[in-house]
CHARMM internal coordinates of N, CA and C (Angstrom, degrees):
IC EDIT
DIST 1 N 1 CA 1.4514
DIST 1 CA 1 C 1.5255
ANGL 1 N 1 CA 1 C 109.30
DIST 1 C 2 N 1.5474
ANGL 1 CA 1 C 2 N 132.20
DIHE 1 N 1 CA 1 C 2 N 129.84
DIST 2 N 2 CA 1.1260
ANGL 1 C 2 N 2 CA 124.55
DIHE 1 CA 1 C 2 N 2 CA 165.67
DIST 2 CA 2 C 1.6274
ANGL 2 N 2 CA 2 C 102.39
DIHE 1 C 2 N 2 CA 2 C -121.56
DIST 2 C 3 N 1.6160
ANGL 2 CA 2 C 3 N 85.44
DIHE 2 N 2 CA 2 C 3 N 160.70
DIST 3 N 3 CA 1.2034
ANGL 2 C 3 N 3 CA 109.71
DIHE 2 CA 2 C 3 N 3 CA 175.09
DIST 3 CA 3 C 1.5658
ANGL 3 N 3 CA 3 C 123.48
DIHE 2 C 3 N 3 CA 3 C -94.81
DIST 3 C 4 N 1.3915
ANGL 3 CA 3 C 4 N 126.40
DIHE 3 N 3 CA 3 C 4 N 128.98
DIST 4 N 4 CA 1.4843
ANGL 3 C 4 N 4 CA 116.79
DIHE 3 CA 3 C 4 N 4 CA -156.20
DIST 4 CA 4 C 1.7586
ANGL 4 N 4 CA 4 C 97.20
DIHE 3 C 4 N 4 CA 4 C -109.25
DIST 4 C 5 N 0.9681
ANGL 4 CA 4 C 5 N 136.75
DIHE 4 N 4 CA 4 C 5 N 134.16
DIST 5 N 5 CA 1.4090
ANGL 4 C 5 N 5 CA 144.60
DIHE 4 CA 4 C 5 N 5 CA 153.18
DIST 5 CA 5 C 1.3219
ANGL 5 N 5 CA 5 C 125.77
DIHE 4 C 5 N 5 CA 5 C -86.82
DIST 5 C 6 N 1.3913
ANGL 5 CA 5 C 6 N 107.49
DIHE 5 N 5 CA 5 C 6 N 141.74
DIST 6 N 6 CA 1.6258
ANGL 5 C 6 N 6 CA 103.74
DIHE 5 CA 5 C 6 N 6 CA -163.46
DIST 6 CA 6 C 1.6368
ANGL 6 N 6 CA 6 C 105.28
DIHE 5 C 6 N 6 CA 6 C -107.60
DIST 6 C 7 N 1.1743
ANGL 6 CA 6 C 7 N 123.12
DIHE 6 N 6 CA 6 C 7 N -179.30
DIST 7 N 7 CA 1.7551
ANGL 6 C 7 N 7 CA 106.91
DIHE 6 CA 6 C 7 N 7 CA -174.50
DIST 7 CA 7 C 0.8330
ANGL 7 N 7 CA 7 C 111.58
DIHE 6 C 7 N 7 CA 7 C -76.53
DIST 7 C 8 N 1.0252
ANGL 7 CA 7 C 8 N 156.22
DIHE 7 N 7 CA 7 C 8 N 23.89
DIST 8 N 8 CA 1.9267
ANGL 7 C 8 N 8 CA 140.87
DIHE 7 CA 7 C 8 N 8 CA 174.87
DIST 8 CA 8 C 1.6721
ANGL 8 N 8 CA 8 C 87.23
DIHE 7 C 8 N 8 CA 8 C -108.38
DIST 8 C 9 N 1.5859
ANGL 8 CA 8 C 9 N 118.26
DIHE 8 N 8 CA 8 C 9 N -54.53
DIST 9 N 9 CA 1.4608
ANGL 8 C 9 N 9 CA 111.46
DIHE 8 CA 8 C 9 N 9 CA -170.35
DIST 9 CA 9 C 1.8555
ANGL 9 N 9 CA 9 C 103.97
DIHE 8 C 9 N 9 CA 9 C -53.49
DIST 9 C 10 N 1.1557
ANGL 9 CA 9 C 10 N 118.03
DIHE 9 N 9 CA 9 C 10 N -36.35
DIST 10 N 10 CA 1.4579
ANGL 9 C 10 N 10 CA 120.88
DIHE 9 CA 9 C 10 N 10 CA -161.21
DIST 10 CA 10 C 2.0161
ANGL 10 N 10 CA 10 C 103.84
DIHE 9 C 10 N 10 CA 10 C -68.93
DIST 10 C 11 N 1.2731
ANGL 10 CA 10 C 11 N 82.41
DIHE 10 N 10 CA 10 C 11 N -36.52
DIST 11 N 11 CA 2.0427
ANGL 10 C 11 N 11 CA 99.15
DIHE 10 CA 10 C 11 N 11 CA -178.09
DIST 11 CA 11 C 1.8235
ANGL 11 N 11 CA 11 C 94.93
DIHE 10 C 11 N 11 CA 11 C -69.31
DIST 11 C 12 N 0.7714
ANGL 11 CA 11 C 12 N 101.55
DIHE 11 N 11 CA 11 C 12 N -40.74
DIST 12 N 12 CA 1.9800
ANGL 11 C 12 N 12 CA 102.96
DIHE 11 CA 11 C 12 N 12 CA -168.54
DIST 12 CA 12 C 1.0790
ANGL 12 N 12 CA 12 C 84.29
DIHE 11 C 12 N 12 CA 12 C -77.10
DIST 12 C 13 N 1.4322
ANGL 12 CA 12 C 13 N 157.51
DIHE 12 N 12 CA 12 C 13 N -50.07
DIST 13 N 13 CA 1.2017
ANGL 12 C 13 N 13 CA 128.47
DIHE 12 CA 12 C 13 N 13 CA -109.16
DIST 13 CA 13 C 1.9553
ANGL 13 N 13 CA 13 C 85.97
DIHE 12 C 13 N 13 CA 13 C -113.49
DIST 13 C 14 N 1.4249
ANGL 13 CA 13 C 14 N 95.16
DIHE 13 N 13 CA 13 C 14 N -33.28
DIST 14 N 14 CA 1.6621
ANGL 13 C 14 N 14 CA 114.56
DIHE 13 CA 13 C 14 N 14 CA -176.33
DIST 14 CA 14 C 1.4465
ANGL 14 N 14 CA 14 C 100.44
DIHE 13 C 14 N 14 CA 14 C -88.92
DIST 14 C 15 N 0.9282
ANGL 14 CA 14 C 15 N 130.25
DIHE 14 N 14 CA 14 C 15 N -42.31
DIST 15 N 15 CA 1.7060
ANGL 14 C 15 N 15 CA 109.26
DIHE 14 CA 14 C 15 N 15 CA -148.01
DIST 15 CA 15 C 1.0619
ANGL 15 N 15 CA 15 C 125.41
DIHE 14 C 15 N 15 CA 15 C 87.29
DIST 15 C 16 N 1.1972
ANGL 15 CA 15 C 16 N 135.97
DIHE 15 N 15 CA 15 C 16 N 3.22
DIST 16 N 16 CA 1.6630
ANGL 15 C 16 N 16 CA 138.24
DIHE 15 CA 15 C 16 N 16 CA -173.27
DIST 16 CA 16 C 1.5020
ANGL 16 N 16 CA 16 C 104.54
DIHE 15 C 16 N 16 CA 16 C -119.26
DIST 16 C 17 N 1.0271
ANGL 16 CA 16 C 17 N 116.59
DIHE 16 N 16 CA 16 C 17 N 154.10
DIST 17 N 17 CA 1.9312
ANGL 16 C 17 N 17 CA 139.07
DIHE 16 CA 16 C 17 N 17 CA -154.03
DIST 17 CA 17 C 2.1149
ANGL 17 N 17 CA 17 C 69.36
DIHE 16 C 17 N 17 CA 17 C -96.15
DIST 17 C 18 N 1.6628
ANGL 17 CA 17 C 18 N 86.57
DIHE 17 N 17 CA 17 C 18 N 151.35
DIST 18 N 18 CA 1.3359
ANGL 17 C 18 N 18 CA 108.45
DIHE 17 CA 17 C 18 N 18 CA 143.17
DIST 18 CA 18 C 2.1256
ANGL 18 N 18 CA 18 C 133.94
DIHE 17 C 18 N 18 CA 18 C -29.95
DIST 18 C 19 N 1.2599
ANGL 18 CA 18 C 19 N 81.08
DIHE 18 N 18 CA 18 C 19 N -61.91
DIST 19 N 19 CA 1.9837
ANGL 18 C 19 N 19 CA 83.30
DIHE 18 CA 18 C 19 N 19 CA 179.48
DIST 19 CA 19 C 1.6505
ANGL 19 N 19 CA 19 C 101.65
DIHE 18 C 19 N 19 CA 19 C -93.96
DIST 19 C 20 N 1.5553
ANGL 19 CA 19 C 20 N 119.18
DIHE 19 N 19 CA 19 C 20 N 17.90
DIST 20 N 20 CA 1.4548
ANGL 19 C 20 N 20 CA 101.74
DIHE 19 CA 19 C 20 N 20 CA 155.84
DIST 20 CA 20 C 1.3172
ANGL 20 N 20 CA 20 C 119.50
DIHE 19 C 20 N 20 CA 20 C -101.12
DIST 20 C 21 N 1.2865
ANGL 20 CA 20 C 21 N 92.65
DIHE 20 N 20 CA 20 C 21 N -27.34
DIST 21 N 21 CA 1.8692
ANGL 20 C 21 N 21 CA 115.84
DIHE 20 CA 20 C 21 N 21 CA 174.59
DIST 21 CA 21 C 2.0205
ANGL 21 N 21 CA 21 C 95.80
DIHE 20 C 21 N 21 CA 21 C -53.96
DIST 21 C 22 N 1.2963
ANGL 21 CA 21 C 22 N 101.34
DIHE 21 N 21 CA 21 C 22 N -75.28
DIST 22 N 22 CA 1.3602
ANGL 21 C 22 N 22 CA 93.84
DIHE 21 CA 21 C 22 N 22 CA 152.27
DIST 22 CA 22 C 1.2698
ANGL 22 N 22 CA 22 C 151.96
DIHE 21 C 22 N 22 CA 22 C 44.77
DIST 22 C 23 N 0.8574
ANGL 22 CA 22 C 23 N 76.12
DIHE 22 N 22 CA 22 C 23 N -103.04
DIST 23 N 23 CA 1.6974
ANGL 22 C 23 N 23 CA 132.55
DIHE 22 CA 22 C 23 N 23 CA -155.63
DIST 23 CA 23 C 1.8286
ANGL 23 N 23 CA 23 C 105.04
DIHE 22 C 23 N 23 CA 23 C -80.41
DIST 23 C 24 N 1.7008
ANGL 23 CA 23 C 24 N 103.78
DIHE 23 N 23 CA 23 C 24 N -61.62
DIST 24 N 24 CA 0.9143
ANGL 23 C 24 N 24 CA 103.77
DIHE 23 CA 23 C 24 N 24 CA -176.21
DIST 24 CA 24 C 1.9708
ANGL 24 N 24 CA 24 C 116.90
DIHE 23 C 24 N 24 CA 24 C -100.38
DIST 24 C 25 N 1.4743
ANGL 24 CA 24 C 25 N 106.03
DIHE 24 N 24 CA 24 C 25 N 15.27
DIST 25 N 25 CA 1.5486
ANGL 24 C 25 N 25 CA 112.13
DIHE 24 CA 24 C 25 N 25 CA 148.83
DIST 25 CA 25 C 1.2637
ANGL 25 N 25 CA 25 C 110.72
DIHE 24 C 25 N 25 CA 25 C -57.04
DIST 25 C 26 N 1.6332
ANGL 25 CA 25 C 26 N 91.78
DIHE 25 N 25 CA 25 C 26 N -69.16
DIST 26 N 26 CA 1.8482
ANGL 25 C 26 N 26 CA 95.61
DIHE 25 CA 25 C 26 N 26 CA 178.06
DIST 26 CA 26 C 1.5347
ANGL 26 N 26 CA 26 C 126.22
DIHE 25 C 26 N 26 CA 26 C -19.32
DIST 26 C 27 N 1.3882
ANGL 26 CA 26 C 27 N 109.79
DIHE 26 N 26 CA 26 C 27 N -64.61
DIST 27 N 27 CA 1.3577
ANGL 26 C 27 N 27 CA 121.73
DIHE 26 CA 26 C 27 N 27 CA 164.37
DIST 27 CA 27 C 1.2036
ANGL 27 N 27 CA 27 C 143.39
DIHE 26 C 27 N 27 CA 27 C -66.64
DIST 27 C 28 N 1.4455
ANGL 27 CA 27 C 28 N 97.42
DIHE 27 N 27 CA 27 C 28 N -1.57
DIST 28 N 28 CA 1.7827
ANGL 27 C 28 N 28 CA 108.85
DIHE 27 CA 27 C 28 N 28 CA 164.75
DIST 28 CA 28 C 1.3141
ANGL 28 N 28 CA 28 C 94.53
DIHE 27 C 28 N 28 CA 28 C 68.45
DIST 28 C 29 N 1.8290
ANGL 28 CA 28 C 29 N 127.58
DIHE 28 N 28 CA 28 C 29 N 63.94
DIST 29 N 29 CA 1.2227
ANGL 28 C 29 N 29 CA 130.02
DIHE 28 CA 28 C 29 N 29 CA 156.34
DIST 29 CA 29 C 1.7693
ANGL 29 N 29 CA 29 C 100.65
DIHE 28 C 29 N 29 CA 29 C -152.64
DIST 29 C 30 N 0.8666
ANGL 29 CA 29 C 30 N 117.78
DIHE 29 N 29 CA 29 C 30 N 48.29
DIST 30 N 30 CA 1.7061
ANGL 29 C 30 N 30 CA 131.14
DIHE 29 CA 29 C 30 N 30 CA -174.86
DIST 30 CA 30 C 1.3191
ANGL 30 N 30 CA 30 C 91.25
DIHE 29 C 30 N 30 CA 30 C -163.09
DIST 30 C 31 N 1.6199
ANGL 30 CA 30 C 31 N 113.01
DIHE 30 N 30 CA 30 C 31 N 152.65
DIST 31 N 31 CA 1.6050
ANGL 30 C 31 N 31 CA 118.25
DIHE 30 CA 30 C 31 N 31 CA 170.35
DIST 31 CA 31 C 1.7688
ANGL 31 N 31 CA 31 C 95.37
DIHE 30 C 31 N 31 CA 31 C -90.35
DIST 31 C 32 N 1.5456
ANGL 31 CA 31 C 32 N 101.32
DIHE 31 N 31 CA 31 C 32 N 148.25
DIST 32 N 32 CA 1.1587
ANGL 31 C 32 N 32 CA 107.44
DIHE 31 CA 31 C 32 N 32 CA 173.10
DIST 32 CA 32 C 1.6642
ANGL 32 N 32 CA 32 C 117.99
DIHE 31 C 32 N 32 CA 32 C -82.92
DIST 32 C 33 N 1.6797
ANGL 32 CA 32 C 33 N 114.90
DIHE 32 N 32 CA 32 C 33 N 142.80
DIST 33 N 33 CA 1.0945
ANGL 32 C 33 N 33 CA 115.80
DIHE 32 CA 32 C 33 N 33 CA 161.15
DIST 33 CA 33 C 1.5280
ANGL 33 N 33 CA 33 C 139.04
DIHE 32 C 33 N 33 CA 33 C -29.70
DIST 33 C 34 N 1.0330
ANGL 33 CA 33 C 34 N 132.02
DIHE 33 N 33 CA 33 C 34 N -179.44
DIST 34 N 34 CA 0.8858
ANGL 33 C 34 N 34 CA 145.11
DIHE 33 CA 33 C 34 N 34 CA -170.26
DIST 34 CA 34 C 1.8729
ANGL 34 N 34 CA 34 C 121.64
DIHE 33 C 34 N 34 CA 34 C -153.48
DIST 34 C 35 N 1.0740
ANGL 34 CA 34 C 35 N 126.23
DIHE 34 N 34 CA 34 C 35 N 109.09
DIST 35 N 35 CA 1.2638
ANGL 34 C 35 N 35 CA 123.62
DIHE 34 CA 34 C 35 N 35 CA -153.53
DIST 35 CA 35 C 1.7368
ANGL 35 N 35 CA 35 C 113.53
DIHE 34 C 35 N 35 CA 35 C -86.49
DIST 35 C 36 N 1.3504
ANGL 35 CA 35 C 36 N 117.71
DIHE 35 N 35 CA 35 C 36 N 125.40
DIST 36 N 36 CA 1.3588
ANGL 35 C 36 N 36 CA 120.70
DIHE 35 CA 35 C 36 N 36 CA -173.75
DIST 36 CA 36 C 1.3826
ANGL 36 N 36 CA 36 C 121.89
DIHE 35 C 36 N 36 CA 36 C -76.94
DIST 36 C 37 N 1.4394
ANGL 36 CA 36 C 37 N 105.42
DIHE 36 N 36 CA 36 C 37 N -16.55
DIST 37 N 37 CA 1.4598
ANGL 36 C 37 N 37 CA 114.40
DIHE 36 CA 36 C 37 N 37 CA -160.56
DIST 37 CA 37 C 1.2198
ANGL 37 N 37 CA 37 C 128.09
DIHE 36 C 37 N 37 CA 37 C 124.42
DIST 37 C 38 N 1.2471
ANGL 37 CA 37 C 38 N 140.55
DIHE 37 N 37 CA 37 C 38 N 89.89
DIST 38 N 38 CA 1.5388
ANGL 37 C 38 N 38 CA 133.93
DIHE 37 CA 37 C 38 N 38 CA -165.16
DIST 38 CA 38 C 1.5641
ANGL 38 N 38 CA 38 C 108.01
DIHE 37 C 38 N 38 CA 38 C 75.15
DIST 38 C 39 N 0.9716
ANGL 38 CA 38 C 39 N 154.51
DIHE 38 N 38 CA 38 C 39 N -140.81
DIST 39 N 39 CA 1.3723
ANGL 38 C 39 N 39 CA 151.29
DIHE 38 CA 38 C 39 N 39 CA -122.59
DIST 39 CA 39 C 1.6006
ANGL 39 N 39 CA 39 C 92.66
DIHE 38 C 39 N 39 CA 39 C -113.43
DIST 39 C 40 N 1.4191
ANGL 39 CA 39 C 40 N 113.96
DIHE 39 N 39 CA 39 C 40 N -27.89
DIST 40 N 40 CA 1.7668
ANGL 39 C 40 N 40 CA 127.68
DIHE 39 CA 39 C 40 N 40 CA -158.11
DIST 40 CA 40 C 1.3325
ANGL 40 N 40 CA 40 C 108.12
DIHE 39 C 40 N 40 CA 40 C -70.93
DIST 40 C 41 N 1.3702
ANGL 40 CA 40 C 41 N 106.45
DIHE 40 N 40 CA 40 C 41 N 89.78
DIST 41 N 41 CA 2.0530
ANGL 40 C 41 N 41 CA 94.84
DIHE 40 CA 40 C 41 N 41 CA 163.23
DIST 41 CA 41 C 1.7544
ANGL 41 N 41 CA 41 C 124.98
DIHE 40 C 41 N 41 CA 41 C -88.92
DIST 41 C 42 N 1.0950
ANGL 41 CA 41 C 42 N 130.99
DIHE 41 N 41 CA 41 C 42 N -172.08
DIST 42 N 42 CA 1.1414
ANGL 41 C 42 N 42 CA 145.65
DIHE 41 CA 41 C 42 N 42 CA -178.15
DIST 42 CA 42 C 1.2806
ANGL 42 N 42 CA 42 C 105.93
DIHE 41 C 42 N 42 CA 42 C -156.50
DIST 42 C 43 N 1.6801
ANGL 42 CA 42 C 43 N 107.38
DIHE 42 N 42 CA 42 C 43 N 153.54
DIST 43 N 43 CA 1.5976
ANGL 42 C 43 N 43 CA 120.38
DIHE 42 CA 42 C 43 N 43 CA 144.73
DIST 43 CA 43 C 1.3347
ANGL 43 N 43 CA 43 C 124.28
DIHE 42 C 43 N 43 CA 43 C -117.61
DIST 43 C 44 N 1.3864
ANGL 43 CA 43 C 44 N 111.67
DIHE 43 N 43 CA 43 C 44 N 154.28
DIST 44 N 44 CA 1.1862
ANGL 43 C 44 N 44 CA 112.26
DIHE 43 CA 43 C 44 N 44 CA -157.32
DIST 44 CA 44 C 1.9676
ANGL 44 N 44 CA 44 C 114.15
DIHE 43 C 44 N 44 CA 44 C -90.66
DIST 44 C 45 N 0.9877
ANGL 44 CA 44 C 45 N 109.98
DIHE 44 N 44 CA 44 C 45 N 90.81
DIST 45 N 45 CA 1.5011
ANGL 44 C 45 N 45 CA 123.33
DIHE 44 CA 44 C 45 N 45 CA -171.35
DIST 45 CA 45 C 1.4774
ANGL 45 N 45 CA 45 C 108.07
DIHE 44 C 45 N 45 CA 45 C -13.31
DIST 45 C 46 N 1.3898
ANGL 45 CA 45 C 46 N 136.04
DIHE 45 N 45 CA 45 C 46 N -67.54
DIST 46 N 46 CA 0.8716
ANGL 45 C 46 N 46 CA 147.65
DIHE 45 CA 45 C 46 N 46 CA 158.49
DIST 46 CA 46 C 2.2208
ANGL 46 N 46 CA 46 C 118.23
DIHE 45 C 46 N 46 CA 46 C 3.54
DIST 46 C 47 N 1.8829
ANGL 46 CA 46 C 47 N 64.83
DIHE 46 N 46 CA 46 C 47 N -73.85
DIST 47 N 47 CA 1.8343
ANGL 46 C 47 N 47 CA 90.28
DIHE 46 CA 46 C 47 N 47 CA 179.97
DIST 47 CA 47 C 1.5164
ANGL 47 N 47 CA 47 C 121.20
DIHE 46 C 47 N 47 CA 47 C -67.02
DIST 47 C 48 N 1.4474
ANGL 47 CA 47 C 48 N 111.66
DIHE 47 N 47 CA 47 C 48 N -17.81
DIST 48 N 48 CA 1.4467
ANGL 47 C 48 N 48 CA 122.87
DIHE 47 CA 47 C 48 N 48 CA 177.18
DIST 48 CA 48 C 1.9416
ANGL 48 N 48 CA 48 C 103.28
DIHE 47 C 48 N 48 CA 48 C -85.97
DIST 48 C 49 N 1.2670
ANGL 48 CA 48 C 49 N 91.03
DIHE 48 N 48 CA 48 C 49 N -58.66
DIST 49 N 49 CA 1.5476
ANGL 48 C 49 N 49 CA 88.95
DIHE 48 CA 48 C 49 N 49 CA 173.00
DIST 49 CA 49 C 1.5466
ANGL 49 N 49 CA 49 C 120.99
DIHE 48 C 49 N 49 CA 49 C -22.81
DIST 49 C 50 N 1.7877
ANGL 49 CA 49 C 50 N 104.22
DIHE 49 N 49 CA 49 C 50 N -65.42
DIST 50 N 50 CA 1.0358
ANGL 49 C 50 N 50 CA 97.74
DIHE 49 CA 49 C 50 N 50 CA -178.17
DIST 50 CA 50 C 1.9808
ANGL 50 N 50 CA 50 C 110.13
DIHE 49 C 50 N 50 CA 50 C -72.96
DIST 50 C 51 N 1.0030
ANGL 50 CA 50 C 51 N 153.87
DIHE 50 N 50 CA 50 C 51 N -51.34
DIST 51 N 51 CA 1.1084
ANGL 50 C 51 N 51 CA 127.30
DIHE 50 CA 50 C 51 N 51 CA 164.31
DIST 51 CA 51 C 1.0526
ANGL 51 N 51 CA 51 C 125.53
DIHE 50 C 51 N 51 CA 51 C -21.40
DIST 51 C 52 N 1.2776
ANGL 51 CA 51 C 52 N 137.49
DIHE 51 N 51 CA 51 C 52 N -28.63
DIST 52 N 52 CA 1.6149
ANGL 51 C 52 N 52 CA 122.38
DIHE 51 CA 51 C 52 N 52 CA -163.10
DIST 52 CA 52 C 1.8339
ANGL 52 N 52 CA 52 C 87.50
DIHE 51 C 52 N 52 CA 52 C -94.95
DIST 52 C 53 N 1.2011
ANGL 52 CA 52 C 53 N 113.25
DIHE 52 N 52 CA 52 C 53 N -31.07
DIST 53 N 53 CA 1.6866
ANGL 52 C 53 N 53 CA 108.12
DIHE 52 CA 52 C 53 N 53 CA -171.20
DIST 53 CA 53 C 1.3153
ANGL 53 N 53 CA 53 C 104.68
DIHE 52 C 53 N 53 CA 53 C -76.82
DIST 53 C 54 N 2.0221
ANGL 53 CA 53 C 54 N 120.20
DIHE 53 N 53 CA 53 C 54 N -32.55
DIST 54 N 54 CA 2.0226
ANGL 53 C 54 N 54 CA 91.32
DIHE 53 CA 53 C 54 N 54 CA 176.38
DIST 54 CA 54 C 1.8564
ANGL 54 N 54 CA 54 C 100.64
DIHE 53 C 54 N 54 CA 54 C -90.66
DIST 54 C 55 N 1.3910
ANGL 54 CA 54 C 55 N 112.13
DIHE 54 N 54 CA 54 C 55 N 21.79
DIST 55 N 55 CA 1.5960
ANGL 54 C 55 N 55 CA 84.00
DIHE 54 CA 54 C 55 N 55 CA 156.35
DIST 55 CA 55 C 1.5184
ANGL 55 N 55 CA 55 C 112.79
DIHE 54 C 55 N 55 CA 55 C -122.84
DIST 55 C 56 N 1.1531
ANGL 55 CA 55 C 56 N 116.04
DIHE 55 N 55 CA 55 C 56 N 26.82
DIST 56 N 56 CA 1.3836
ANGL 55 C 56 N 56 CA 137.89
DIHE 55 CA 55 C 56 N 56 CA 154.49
DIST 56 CA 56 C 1.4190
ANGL 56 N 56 CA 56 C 84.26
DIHE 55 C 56 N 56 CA 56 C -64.78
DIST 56 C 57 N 1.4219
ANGL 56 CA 56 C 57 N 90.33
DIHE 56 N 56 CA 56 C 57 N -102.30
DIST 57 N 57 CA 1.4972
ANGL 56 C 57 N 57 CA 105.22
DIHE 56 CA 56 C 57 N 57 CA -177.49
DIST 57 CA 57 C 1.3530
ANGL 57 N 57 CA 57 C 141.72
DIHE 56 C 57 N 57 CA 57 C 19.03
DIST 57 C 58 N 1.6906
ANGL 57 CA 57 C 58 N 96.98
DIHE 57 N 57 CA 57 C 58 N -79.70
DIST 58 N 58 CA 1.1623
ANGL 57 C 58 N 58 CA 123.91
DIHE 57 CA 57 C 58 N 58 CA 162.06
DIST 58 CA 58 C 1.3461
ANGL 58 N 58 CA 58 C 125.45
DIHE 57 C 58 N 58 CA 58 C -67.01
DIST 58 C 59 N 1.2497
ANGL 58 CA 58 C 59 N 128.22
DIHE 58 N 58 CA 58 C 59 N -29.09
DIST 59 N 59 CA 1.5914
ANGL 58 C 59 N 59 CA 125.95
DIHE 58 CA 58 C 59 N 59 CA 171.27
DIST 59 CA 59 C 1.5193
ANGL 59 N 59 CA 59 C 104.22
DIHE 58 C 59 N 59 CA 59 C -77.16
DIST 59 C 60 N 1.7817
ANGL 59 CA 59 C 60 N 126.97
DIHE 59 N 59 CA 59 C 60 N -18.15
DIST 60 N 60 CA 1.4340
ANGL 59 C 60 N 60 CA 116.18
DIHE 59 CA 59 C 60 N 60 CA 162.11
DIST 60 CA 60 C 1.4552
ANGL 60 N 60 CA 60 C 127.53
DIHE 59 C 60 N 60 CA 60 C -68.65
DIST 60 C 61 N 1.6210
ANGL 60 CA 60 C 61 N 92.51
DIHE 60 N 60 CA 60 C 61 N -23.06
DIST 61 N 61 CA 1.7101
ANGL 60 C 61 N 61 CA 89.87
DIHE 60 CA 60 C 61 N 61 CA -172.03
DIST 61 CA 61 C 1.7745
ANGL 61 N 61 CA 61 C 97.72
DIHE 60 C 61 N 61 CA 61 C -98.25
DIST 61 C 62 N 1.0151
ANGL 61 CA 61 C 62 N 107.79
DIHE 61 N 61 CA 61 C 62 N 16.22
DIST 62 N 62 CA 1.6684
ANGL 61 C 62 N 62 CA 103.64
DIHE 61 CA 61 C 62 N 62 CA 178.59
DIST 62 CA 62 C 1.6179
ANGL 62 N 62 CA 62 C 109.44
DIHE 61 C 62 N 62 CA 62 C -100.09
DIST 62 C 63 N 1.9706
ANGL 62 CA 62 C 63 N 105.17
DIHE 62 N 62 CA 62 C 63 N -22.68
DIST 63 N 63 CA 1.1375
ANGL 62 C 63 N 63 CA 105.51
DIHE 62 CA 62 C 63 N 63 CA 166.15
DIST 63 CA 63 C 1.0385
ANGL 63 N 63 CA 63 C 154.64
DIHE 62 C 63 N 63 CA 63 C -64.40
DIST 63 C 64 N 1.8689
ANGL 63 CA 63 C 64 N 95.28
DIHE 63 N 63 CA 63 C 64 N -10.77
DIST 64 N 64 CA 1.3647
ANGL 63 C 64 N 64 CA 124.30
DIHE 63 CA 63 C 64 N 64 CA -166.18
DIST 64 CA 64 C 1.3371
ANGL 64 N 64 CA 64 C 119.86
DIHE 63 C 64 N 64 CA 64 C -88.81
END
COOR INIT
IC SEED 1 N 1 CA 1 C
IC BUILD
């Protein structure tokens, strides 16, 4: 079973505006959506989770 997030939860949850979220799909460094049906996307909670933990991650080992 997954859980789908809609864009406002994905902006709160990240910190990033709409056209950075974006922005950085485009570039294959954001997980891509997932389509609800007609105009409605989602992301898949799961897949965000882990994004926010390797740029944890990575902003720890950048501290070092």
């Amino acid at each position: 079973m997954y859980s789908i997030l809609r864009l406002p939860i994905v902006k709160q949850r990240t910190g990033l505006s709409r056209s950075t979220i974006y922005l950085r799909i485009s570039e294959g460094q954001f997980p891509k959506p997932v389509s609800l049906g007609g105009r409605a996307v989602g992301w898949i909670e799961s897949e965000i989770n882990d994004w926010l933990e390797q740029q944890i991650e990575n902003s720890r080992k950048a501290a070092n």
